[in-house]
Backbone as CSV, one residue per row, in Angstrom:
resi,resn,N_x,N_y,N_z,CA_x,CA_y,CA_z,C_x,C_y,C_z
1,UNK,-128.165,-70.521,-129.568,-127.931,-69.676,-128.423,-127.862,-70.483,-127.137
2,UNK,-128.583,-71.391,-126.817,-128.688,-72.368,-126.073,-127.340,-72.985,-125.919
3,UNK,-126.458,-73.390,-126.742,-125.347,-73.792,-126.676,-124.033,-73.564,-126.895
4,UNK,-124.419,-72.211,-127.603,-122.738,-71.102,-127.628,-123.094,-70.143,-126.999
5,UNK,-122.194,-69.667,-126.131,-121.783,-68.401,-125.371,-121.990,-67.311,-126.229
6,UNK,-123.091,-65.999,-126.037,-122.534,-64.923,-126.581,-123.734,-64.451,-127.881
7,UNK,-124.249,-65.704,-128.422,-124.930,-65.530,-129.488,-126.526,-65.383,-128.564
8,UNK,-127.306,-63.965,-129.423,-128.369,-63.630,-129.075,-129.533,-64.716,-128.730
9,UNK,-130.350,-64.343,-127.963,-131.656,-65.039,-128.348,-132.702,-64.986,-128.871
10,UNK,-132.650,-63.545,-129.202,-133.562,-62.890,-130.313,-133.177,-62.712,-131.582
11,UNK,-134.220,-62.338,-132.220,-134.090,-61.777,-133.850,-133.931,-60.428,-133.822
12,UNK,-133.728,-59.424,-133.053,-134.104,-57.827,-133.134,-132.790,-57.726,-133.987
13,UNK,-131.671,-58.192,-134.082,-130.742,-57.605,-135.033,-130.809,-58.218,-136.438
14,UNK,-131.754,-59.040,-136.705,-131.966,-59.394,-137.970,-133.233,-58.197,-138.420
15,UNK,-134.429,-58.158,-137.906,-135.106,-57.543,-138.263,-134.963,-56.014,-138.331
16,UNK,-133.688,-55.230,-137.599,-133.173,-54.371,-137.546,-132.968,-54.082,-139.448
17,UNK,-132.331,-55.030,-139.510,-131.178,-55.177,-141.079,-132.471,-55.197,-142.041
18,UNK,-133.162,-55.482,-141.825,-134.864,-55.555,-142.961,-135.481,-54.266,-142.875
19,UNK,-135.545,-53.695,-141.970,-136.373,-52.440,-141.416,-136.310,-51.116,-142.643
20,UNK,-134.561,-50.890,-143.408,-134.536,-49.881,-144.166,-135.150,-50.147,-145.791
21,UNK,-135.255,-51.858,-145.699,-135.729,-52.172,-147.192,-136.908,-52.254,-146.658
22,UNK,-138.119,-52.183,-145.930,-139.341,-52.422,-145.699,-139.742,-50.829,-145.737
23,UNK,-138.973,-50.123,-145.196,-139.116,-48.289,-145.337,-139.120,-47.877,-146.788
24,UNK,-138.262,-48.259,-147.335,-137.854,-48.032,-148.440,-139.357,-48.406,-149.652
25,UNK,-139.547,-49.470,-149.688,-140.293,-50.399,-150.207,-141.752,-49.608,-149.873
26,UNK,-141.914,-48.767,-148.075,-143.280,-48.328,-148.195,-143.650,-46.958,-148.904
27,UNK,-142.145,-46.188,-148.276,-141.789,-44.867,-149.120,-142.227,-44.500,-150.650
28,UNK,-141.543,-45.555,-151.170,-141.751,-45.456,-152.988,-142.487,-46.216,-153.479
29,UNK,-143.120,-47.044,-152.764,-144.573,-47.804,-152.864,-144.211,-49.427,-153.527
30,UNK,-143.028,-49.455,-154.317,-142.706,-50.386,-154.596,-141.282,-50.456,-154.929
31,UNK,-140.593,-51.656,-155.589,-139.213,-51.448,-156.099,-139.822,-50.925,-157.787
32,UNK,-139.145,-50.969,-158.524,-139.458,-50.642,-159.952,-138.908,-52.289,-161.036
33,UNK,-138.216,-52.826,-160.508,-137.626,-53.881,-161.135,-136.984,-54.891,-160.242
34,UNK,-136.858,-56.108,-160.451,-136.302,-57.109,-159.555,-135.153,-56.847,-159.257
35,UNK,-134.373,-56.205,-160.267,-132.950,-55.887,-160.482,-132.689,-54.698,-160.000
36,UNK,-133.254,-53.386,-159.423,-133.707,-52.361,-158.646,-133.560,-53.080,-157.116
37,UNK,-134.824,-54.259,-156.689,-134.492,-54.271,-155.610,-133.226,-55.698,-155.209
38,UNK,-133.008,-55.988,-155.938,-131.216,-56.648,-155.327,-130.282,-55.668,-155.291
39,UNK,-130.336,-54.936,-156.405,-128.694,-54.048,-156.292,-129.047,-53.420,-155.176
40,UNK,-130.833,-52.370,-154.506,-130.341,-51.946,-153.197,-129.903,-52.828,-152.351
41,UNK,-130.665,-54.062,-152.366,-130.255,-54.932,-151.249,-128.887,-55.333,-151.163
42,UNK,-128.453,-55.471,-152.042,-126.843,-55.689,-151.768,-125.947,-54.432,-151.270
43,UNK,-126.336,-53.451,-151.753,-125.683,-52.415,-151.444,-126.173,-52.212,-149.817
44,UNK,-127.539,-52.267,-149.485,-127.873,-52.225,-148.114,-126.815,-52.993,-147.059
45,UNK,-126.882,-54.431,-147.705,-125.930,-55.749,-147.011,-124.697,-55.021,-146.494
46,UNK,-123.983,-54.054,-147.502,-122.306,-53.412,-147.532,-122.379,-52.542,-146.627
47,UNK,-123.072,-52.006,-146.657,-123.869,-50.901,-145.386,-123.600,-51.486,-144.345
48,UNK,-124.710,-51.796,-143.926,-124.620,-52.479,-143.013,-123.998,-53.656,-142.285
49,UNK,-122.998,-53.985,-142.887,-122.082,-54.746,-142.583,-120.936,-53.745,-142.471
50,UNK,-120.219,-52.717,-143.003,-119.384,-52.118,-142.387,-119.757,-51.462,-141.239
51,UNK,-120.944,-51.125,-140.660,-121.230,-50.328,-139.676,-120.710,-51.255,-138.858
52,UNK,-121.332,-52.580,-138.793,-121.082,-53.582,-137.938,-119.775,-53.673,-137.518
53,UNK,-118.848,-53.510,-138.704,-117.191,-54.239,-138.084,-116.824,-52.685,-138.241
54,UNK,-117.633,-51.649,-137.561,-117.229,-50.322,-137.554,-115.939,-49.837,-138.363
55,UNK,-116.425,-50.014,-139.627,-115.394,-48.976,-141.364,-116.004,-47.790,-141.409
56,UNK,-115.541,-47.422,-142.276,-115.600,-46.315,-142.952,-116.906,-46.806,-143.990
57,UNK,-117.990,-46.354,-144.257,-118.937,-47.099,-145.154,-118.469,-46.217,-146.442
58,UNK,-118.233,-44.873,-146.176,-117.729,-44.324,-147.666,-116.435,-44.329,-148.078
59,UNK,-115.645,-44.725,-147.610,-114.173,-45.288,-147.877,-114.178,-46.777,-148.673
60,UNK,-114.996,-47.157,-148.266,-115.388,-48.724,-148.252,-116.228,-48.659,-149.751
61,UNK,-117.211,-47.903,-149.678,-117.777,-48.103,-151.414,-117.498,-47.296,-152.227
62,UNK,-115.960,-46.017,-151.887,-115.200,-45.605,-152.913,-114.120,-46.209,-153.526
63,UNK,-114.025,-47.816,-152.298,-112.605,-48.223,-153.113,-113.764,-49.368,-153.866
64,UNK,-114.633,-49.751,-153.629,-115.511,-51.009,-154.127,-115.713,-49.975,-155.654
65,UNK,-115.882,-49.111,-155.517,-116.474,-48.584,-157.145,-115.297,-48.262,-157.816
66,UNK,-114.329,-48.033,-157.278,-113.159,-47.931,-157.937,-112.439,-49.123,-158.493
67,UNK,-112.857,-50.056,-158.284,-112.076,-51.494,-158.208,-111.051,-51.818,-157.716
68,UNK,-110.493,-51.293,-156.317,-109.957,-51.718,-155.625,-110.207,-52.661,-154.990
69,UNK,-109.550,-53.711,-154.482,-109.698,-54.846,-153.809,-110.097,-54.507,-152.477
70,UNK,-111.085,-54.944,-152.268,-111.653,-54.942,-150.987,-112.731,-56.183,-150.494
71,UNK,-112.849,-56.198,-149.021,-113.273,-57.540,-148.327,-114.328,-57.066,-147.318
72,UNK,-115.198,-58.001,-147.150,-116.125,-57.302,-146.342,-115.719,-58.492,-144.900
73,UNK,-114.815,-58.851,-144.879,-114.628,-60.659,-144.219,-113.902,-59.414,-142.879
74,UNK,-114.654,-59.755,-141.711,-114.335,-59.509,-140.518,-112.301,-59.726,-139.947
75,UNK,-111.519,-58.858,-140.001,-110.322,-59.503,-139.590,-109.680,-58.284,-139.653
C-alpha cells in the first residue's frame, strides 16, 4: 500500500470475506467433514467474488453447475 496507488491499508475486506465461514462454523457448531468445509469455502470464494466484479451470483452458479464455461477472471 505504501507503494501502489489505490491498494488498502487495512485488512477489513479480507476479514469481511472470513466473517460468513466464522458465522457459519458458530451457527452449526462445527463443519461435519473436511470436505463439507472446502466445498462451502469454495463456493463462498464464487460468491463473493462475483459480488465483487458485480455478476449475477445466480446466473453465475447456474451456468457453473450446468457446465458451461465460465470465468471468475475480472475482464
Amino acid at each position: 500500500f505504501a507503494l501502489v496507488e489505490g491498494v488498502p491499508f487495512t485488512n477489513n475486506q479480507a476479514e469481511r470475506d472470513l466473517r460468513p465461514a466464522k458465522v457459519k462454523q458458530k451457527v452449526s457448531g462445527c463443519f461435519r467433514t473436511q470436505q463439507g468445509a472446502k466445498v462451502y469455502v469454495r463456493l463462498q470464494a464464487v460468491i463473493s467474488t462475483c459480488r465483487k466484479q458485480e455478476r449475477n451470483v445466480y446466473a453465475f452458479l447456474r451456468a457453473l453447475f450446468a457446465y458451461q464455461p465460465v470465468s471468475l477472471l475480472a475482464g
